[in-house]
C-alpha positions as CSV (number, residue, x, y, z in Angstrom):
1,X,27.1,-47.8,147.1
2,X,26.3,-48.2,151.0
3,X,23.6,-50.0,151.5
4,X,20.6,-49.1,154.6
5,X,22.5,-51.7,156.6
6,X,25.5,-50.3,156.7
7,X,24.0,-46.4,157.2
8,X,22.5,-47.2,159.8
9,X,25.3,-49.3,161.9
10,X,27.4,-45.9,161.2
11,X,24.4,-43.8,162.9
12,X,24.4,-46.1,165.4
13,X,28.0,-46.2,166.7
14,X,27.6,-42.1,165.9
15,X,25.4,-42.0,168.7
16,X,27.1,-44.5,170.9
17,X,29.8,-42.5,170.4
18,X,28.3,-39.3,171.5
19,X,26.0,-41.0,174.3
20,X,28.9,-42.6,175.7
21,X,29.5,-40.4,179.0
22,X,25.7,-41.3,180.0
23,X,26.0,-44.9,178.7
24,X,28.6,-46.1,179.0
25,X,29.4,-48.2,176.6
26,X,31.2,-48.1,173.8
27,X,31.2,-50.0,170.7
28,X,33.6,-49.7,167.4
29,X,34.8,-51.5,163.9
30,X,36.8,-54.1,164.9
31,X,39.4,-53.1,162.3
32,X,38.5,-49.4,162.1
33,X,36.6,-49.6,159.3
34,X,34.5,-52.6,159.0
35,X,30.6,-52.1,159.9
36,X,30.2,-56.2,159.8
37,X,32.7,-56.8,162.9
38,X,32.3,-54.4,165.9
39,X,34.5,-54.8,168.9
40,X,32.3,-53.3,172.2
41,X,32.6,-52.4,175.7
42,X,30.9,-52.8,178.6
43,X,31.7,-51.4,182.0
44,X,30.4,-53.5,184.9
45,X,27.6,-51.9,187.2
46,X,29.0,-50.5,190.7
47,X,27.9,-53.2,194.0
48,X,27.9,-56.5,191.6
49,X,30.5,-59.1,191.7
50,X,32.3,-57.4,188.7
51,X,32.5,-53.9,190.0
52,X,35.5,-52.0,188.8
53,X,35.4,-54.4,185.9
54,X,35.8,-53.7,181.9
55,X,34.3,-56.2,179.3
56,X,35.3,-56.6,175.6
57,X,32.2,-57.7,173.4
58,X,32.8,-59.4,169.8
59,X,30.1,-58.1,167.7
60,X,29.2,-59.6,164.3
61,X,26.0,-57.5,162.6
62,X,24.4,-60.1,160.1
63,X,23.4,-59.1,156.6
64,X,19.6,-58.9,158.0
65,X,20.1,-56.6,160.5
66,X,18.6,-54.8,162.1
67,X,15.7,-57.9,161.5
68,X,18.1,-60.2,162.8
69,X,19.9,-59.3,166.1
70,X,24.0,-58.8,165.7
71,X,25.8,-61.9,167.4
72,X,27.6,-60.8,170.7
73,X,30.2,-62.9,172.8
74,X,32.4,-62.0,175.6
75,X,36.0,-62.1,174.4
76,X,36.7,-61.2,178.1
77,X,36.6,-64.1,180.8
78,X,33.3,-63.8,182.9
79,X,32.2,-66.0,185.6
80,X,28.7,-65.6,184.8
81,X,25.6,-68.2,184.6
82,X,24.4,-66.6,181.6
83,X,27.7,-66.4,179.7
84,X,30.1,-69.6,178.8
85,X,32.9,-69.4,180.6
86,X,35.0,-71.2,177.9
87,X,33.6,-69.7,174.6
88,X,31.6,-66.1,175.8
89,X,28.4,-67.2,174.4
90,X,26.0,-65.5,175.6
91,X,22.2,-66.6,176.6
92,X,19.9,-64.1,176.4
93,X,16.5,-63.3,175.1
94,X,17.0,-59.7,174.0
95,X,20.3,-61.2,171.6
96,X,17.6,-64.3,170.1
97,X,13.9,-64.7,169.9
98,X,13.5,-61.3,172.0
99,X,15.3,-59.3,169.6
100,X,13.2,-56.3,167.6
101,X,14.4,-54.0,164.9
102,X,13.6,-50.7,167.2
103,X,16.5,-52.0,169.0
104,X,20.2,-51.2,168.3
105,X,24.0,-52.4,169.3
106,X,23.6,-49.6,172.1
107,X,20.5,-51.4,173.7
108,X,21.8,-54.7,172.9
109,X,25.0,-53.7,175.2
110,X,23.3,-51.6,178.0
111,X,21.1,-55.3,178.5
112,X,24.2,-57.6,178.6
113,X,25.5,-54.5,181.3
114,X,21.9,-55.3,182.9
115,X,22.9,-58.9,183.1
116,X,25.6,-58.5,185.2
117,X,23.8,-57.1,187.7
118,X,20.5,-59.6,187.4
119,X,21.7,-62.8,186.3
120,X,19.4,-65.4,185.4
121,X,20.7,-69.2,186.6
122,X,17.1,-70.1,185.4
123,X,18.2,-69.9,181.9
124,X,21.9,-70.5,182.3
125,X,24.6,-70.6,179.5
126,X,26.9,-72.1,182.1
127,X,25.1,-75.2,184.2
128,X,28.4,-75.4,186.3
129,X,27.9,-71.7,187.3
130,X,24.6,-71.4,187.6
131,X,24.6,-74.4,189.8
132,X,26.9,-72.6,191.8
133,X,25.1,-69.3,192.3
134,X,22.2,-70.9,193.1
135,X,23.6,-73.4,195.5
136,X,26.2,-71.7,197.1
137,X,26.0,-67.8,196.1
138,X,28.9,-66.7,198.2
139,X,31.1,-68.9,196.8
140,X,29.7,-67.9,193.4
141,X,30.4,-64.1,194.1
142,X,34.4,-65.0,195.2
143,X,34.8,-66.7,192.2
144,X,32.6,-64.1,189.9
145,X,34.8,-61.5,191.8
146,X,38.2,-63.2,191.7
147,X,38.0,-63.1,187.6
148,X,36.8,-59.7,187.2
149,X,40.3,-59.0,189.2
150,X,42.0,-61.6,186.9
151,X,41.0,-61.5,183.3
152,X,39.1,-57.7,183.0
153,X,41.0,-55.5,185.5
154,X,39.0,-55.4,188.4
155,X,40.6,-53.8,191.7
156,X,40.9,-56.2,193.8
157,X,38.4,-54.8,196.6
158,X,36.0,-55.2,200.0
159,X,33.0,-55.1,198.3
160,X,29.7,-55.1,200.8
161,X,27.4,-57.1,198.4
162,X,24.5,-57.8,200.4
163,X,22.1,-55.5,198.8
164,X,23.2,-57.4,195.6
165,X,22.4,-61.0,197.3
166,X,19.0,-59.5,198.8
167,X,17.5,-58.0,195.0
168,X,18.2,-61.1,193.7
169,X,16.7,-63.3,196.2
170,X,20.2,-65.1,196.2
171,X,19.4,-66.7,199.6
172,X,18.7,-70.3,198.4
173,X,19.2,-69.7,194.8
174,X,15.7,-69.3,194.4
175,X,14.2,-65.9,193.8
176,X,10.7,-65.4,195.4
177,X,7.4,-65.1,193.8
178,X,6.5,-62.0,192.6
179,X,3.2,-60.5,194.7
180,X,0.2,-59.9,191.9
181,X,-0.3,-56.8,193.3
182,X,3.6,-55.8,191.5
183,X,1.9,-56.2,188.4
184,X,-0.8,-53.7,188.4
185,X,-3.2,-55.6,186.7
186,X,-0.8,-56.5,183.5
187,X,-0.4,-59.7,182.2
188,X,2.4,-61.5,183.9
189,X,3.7,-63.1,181.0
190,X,3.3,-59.8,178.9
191,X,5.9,-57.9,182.0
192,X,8.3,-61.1,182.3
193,X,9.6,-60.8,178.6
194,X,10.8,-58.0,179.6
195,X,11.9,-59.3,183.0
196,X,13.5,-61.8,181.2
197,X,16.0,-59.4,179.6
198,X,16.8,-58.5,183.1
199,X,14.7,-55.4,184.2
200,X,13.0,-55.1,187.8
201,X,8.9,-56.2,187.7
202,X,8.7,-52.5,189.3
203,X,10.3,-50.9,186.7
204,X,9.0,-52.6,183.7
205,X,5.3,-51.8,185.5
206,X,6.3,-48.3,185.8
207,X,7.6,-48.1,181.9
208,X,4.0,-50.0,180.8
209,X,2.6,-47.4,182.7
210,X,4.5,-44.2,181.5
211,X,4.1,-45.3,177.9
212,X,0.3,-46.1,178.3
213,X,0.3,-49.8,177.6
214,X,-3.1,-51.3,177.7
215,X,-4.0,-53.9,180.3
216,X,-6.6,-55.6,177.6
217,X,-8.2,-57.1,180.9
218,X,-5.1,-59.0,182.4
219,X,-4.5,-61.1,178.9
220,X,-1.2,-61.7,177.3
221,X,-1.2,-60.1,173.7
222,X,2.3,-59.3,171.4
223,X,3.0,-55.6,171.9
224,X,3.8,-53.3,168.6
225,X,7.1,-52.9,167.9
226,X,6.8,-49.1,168.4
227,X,6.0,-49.6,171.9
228,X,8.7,-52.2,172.6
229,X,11.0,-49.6,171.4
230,X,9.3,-46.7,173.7
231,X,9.5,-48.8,176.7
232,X,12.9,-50.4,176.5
233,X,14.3,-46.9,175.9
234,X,12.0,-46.1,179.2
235,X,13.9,-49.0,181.1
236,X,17.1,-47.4,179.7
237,X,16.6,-44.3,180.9
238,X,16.7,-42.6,177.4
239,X,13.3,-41.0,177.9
């Protein structure tokens, strides 16, 4: 008998499946049949480090899913704060204490694809990369470029980068302090979880806003899971 689990891992990669001209990604058994070991794929965003770039995900779903998020590595080399760059594993929020059961393999990989263009050397995986985007970030795109070309079939390509190094703040390492005014009256700590996951203040403003998120006066306060769902499919473009 299939279990729930299982019914709904073969909806989701149904959907992947169908949704992957928008998406993007891509995500299947590992053996063809298997729901328990998926293998994924991740295309890197256009003006990043990686551009041109294809990225194999190991994906292990655990017995709780969807209450438990699945456990995602790179299998392809990436020169990446947030990523090992001897093992793959992978530090982010949205893949640990961030994780909600609205969310699905599809969301999980459109945020490590969201990575790659806003990496986080505050919360590194890697120290010795992290160290490096933050102290010298030119240095840290040849590098994050060079292996893109090398281990996940990059062309090897001029790429004019400096709207990349500007969005992140990479001048210094250090990005700047967000303006109150960005945060439109919202609790900062209630926008920077999902901030954290690698979406723009801006946009995650805009979401609370389109979804009708309460202010509740400038407090912090835990968000239903229906709304976490609403507004990471916001940030997603899916609605």
């Amino acid at each position: 008998m299939t279990s729930s689990r299982d019914r709904r891992i073969a909806k989701e990669l149904a959907d992947i499946q169908a949704d992957r001209d928008n998406s993007g990604v891509y995500a299947a058994p590992a053996d063809g049949v298997t729901l328990k070991h998926l293998k994924g794929v991740i295309p890197a965003p256009p003006e990043t480090p990686y551009a041109g770039a294809t990225y194999d995900i190991d994906i292990q779903i655990p017995d709780s899913y969807p209450f438990k998020s699945p456990v995602m590595r790179f299998e392809t080399k990436i020169w990446h704060p947030n990523v090992s760059s001897q093992t793959g594993a992978i530090c982010l929020d949205t893949l640990g204490s961030g994780w909600s059961p609205v969310q699905t393999i599809k969301t999980a990989l459109l945020s490590l694809r969201m990575l790659l263009e806003s990496p986080n050397p505050k919360d590194p995986q890697d120290a010795e990369v992290a160290s490096m985007l933050v102290e010298n970030p030119e240095r840290f795109v040849l590098v994050a470029q060079d292996w893109a070309v090398r281990y996940a079939g990059a062309p090897r390509q001029e790429l004019d980068l400096s709207k990349w190094m500007v969005k992140h703040h990479h001048k210094g390492g250090v990005p700047k302090t967000d303006d109150e005014n960005r945060y439109k009256g919202y609790n900062k700590d209630l926008v920077d979880r999902f901030v954290n996951m690698g979406f723009e203040v801006d946009a995650v403003v805009e979401a609370f806003l389109y979804v009708g998120i309460e202010r509740n006066n400038g407090q912090d306060y835990e968000l239903e899971e229906a709304y976490m769902g609403d507004i990471t499919a916001r940030l997603l473009g899916e609605q």
